[in-house]
C-alpha positions as CSV (number, residue, x, y, z in Angstrom):
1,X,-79.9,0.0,76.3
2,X,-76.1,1.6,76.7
3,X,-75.3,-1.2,74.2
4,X,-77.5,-1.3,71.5
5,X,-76.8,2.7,71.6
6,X,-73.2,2.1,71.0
7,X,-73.6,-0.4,68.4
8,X,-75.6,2.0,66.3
9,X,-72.9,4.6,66.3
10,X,-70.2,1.9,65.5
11,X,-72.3,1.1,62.5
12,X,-73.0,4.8,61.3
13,X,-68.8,5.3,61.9
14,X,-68.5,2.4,59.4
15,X,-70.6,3.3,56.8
16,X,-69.4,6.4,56.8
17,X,-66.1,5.6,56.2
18,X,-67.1,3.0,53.7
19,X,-68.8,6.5,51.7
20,X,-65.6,8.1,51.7
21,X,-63.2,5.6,50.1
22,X,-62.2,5.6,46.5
23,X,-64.4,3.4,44.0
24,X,-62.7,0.0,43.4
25,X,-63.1,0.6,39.8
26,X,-61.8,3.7,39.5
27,X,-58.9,4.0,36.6
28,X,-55.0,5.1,37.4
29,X,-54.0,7.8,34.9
30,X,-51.3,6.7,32.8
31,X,-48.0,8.5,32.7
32,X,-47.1,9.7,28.9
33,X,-44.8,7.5,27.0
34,X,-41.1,8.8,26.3
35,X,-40.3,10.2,23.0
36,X,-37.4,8.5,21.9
37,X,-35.1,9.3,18.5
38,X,-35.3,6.1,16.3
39,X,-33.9,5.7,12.5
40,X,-33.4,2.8,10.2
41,X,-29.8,1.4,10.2
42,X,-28.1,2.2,6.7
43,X,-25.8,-0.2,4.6
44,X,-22.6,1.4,3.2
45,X,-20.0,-0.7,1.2
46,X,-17.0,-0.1,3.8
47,X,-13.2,-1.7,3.9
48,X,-11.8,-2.7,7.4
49,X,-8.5,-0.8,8.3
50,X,-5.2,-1.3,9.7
51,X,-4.1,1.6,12.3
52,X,-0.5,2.3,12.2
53,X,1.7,4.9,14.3
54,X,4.4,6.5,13.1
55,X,6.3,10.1,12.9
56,X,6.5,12.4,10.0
57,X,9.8,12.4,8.4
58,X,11.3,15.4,5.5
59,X,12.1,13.9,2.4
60,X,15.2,16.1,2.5
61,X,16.8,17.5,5.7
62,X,20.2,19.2,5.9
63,X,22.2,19.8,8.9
64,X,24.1,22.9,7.5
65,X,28.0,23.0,7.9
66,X,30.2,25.2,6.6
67,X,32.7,23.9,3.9
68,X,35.9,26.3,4.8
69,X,36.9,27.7,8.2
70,X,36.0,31.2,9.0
71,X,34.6,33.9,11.1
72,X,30.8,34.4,10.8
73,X,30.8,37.6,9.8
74,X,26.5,37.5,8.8
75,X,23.6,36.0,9.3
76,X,21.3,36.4,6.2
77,X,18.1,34.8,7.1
78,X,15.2,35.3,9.4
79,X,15.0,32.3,12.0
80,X,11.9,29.4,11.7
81,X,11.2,31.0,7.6
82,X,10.7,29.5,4.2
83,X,14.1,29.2,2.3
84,X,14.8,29.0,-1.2
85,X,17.5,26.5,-2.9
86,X,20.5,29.3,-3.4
87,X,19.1,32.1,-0.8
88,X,22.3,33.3,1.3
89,X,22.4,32.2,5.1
90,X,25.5,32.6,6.0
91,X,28.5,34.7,5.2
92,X,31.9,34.5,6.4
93,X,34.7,36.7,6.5
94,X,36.1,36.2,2.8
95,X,39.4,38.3,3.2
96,X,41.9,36.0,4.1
97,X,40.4,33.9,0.6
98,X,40.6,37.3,-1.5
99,X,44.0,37.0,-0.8
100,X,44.9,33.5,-1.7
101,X,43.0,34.3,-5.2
102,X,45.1,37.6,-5.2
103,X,48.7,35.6,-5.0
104,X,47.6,33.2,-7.1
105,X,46.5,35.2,-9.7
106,X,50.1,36.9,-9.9
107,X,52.2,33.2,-9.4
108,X,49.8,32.5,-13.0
109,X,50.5,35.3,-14.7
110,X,54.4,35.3,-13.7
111,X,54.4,31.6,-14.9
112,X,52.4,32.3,-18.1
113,X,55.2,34.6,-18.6
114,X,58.1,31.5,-18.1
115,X,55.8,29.6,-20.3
116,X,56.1,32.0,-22.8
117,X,59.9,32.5,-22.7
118,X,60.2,28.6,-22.7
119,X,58.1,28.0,-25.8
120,X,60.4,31.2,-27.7
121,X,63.1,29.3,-26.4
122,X,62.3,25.5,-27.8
123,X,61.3,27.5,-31.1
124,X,65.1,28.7,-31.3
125,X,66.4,25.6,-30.4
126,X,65.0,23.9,-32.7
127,X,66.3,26.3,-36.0
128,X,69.5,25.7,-34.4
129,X,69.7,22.1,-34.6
130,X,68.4,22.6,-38.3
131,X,71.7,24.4,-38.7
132,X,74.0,22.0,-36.7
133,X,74.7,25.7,-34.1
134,X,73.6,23.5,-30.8
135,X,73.8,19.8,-29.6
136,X,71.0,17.6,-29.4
137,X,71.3,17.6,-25.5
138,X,70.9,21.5,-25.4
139,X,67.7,21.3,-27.3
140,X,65.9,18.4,-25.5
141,X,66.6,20.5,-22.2
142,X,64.8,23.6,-23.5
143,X,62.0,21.1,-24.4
144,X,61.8,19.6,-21.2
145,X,62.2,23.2,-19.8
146,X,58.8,24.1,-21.7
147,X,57.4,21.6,-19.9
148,X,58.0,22.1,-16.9
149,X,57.2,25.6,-17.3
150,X,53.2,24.2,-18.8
151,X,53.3,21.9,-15.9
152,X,53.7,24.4,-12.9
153,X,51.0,26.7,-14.6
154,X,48.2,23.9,-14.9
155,X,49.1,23.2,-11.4
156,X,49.0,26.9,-10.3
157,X,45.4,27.1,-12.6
158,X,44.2,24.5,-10.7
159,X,45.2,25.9,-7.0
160,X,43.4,29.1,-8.4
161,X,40.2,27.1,-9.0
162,X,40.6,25.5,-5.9
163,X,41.2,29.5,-4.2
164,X,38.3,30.6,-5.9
165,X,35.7,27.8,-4.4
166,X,36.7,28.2,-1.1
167,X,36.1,31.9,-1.4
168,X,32.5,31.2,-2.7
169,X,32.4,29.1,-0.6
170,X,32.3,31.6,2.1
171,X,28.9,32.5,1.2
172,X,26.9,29.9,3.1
173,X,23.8,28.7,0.9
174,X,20.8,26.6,1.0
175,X,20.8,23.9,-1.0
176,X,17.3,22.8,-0.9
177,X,13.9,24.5,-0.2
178,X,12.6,24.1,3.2
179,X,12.0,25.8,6.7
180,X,15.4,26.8,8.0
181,X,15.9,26.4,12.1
182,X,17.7,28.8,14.4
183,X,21.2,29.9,13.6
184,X,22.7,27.5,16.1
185,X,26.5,29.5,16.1
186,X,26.2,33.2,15.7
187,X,27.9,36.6,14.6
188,X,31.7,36.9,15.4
189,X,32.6,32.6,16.0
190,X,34.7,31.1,14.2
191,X,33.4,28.0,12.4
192,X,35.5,24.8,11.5
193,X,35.0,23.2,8.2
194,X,32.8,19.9,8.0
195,X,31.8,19.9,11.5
196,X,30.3,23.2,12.9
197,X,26.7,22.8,12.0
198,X,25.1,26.1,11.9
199,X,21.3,25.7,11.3
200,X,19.1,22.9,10.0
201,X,16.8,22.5,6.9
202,X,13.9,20.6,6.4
203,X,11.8,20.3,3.1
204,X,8.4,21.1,3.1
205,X,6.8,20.1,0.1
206,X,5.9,16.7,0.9
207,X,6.2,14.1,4.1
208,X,6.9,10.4,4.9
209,X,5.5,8.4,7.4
210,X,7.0,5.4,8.0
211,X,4.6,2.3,9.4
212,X,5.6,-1.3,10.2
213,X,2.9,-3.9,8.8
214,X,2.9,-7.6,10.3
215,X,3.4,-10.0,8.1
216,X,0.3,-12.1,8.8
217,X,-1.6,-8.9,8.3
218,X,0.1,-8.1,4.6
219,X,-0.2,-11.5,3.7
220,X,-3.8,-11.5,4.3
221,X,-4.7,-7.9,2.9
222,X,-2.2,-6.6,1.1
223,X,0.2,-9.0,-0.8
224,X,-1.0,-7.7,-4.1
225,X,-0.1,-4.2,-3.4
226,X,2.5,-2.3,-5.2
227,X,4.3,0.9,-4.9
228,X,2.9,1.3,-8.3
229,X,-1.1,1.2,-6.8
230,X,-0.6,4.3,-4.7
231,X,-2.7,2.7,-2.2
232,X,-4.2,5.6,-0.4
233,X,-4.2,6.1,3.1
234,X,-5.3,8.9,5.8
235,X,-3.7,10.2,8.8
236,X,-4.5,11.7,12.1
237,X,-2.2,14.3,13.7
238,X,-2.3,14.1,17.5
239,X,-5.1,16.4,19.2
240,X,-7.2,16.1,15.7
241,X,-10.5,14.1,15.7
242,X,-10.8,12.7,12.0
243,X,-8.0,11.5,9.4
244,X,-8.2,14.9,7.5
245,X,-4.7,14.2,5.5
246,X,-5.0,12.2,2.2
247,X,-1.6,10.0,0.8
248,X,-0.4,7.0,-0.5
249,X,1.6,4.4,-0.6
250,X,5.1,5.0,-2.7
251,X,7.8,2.3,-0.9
252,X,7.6,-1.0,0.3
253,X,10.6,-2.6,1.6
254,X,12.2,-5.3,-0.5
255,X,12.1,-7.9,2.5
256,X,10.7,-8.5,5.7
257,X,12.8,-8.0,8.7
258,X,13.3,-11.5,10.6
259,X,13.9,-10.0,13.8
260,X,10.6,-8.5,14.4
261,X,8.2,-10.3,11.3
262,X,7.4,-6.9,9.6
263,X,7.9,-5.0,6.7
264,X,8.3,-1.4,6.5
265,X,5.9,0.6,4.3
266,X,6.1,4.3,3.6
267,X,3.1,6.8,3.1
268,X,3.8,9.9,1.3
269,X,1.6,13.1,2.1
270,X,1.4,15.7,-0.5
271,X,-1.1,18.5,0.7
272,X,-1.8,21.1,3.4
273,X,2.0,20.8,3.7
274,X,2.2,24.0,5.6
275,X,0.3,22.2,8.4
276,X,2.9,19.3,8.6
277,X,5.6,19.2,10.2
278,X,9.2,16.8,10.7
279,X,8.7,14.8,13.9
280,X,5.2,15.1,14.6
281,X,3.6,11.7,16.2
282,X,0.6,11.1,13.9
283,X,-1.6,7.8,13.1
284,X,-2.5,6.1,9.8
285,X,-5.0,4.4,8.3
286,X,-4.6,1.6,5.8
287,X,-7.9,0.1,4.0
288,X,-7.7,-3.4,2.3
289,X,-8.6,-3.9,-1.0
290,X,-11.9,-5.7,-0.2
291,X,-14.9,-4.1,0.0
292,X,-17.8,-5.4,1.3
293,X,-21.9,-3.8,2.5
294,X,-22.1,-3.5,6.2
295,X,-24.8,-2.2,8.3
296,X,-23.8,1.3,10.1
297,X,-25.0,2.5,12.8
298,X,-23.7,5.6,15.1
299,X,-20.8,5.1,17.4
300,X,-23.7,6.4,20.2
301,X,-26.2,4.0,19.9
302,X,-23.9,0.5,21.0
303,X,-24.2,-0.1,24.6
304,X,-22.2,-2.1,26.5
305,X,-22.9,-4.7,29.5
306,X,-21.1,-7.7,31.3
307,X,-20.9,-9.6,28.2
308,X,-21.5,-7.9,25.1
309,X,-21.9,-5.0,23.1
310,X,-25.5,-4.2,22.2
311,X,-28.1,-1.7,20.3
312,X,-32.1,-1.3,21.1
313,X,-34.5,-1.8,18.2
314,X,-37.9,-1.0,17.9
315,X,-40.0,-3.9,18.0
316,X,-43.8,-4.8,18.1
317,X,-45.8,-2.0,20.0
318,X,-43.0,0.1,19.8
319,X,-41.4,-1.9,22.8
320,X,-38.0,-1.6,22.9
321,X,-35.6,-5.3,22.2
322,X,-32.0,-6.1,23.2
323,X,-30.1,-7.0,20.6
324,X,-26.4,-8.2,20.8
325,X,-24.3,-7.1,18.1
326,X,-20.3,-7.9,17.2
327,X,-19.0,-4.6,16.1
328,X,-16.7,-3.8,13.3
329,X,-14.7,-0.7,12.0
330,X,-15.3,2.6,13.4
331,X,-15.5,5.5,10.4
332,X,-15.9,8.8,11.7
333,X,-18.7,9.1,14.0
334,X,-20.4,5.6,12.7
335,X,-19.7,1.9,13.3
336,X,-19.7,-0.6,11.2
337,X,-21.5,-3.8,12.2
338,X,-20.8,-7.4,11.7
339,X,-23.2,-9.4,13.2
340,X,-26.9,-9.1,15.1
341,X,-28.8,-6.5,13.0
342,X,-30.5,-6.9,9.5
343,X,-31.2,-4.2,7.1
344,X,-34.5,-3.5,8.1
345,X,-33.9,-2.9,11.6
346,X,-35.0,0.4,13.5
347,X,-32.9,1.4,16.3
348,X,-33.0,3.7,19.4
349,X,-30.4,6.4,17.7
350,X,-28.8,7.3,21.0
351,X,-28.7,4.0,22.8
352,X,-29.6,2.6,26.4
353,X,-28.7,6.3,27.9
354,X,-32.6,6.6,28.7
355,X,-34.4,3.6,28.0
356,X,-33.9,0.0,28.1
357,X,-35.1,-3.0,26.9
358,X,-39.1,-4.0,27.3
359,X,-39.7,-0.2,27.6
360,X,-42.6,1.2,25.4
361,X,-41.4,4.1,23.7
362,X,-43.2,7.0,21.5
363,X,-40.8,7.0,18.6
364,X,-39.2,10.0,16.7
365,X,-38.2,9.1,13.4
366,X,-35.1,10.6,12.0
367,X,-32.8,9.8,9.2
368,X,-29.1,9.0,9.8
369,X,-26.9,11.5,7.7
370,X,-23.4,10.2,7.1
371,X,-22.6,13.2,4.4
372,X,-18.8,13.3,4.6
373,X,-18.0,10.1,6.3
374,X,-15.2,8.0,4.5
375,X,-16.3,4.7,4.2
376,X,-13.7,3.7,1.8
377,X,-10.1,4.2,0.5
378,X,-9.3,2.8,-3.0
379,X,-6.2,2.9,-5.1
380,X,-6.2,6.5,-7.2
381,X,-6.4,4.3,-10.5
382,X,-9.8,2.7,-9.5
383,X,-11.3,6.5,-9.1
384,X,-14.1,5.1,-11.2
385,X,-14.8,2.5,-8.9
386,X,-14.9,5.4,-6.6
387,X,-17.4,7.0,-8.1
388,X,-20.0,4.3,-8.5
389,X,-19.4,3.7,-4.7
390,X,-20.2,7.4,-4.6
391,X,-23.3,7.2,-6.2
392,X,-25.0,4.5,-4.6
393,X,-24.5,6.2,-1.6
């Protein structure tokens, strides 16, 4: 009896429990899919560059010496300021030159005066050798006596001259514009001609940059360039994110250099001068002459694993696909690809940061905007080219 008892409860218990379980069939909610930015790649007509270092050099730089010795008797310019060709810098003390002039102004006049009294005296000499009253001998000695006399003042003229430049010399000027340094010897030193330097001078108005170029690399890219092209570059000063300065090309060496197989270029920089200065480390950018339509893409959306670089595009279902990719050129925030996408790829704008391949996404469409992006640098005589380029765009 005890056991059919228990065997009734144990099959109440079970049924019980059997009530209170979830229905087999029952659907699992679905979490929401991820909203993800996506945009169509775009195709730009791009040049590859060439990235160069170099240091900004002043067409014109002056270490100032003095051209006579002296004592510094002013300092005529306000240190680290804009200087003009002929502004005073430096004067010295011009008395002891006064003086030279002084004498030699008087040793002139006193040997105007001989002149004088020797060309009365060849005049006379000569009326009496009309008239027989003196020897030959006598007269050629007056003559040479006049000569002498015209020859001691040219020489003394000449001194003067001399006298007079090394008292203007005491004014100490610019010779070319620029942005003067500090006065490196000051008020009260003496100074010794031609080796005391006294300040420096830079010019301003334009710089150089000076690059070295491989030869394999010029051979392939740029044998056809000329001075004459002003091939156009852009630079980068150190701490600056983009190439904001615009020049060109306006020397190319006459040889390469055997020791090191490269030839030295120059790049000549025009603009925005005030924010350029001698010395600074900068970077160009060269662009070859071919132009070709790439696919772009931003910098953000290339991932990287063990073995290549890669984007995410938008496949069937909105399931994300890997795609491997061989990147080219970078241009401002964008890269330029070479192989692995096609023009009508869509692809996850900011990369694998969130998502990753086989992942169903809910996309949000966007455009790219590359408004201001340099995609190419052309010579300044193909500006037309430019234009169409421009326009397509």
């Amino acid at each position: 009896m005890n056991k059919h008892l228990i065997s009734i409860v144990i099959t109440i218990a079970i049924i019980t429990l059997a009530g209170c379980s979830p229905e087999p069939n029952a659907q699992k909610q679905q979490a929401p899919l991820q909203s993800i930015d996506v945009a169509n790649v775009i195709v730009k007509p791009v040049q590859n560059w060439h990235t160069y270092t170099t240091r900004l050099e002043a067409p014109e730089q002056v270490a100032l010496k003095p051209r006579v010795s002296g004592v510094i008797e002013h300092i005529a310019f306000n240190e680290g300021e804009k200087v003009k060709e002929g502004d005073l810098l430096f004067q010295l003390d011009d008395r002891p030159f006064l003086a030279i002039v002084a004498s030699l102004e008087a040793q002139k006049d006193s040997a105007e005066a001989a002149l004088e009294q020797a060309k009365s005296e060849e005049k006379r000499a000569i009326r009496l050798t009309e008239r027989k009253a003196i020897s030959t001998e006598q007269a050629e000695s007056r003559t040479s006596t006049l000569r002498q006399r015209q020859a001691q003042l040219d020489a003394l003229q000449a001194q003067l001259i001399a006298a007079k430049l090394e008292l203007e010399f005491t004014s100490i000027r610019s010779p070319i514009d620029g942005i003067i340094s500090r006065a490196s010897i000051t008020k009260g030193n003496n100074v010794i001609a031609g080796q005391s330097v006294l300040t420096s001078i830079v010019s301003d108005k334009a710089m150089y940059a000076y690059f070295d170029v491989d030869e394999r690399t010029w051979n392939r890219s740029f044998s056809d360039v000329t001075a004459n092209d002003k091939q156009q570059v852009v630079m980068q000063k150190v701490g600056q994110d983009d190439f904001a300065f615009k020049g060109y090309i306006d020397f190319i060496d006459n040889q390469i250099d055997s020791a090191t197989g490269t030839l030295r270029v120059r790049a000549v920089f025009n603009e925005n001068q005030s924010q350029l200065r001698a010395g600074s480390f900068a970077r160009i950018k060269l662009a070859a002459n071919g132009i070709s339509d790439k696919i772009i893409v931003p910098d953000r959306a290339i991932g990287t694993d063990l073995k290549n670089r890669f984007v995410l595009t938008v496949g069937e279902n909105n399931i994300l696909e890997y795609k491997a990719i061989q990147v080219g050129e970078l241009y401002g925030s964008y890269r330029a690809i070479n192989a692995g996408l096609v023009a009508t790829d869509v692809i996850a704008v900011n990369g694998p940061a969130r998502v990753g391949p086989g992942m169903p996404i809910s996309p949000n469409t966007i455009i790219l905007d590359s408004t201001g992006v340099t995609f190419t640098l052309l010579p300044i005589a193909d500006a037309n080219l430019t234009a169409q380029l421009t326009s397509q765009e």
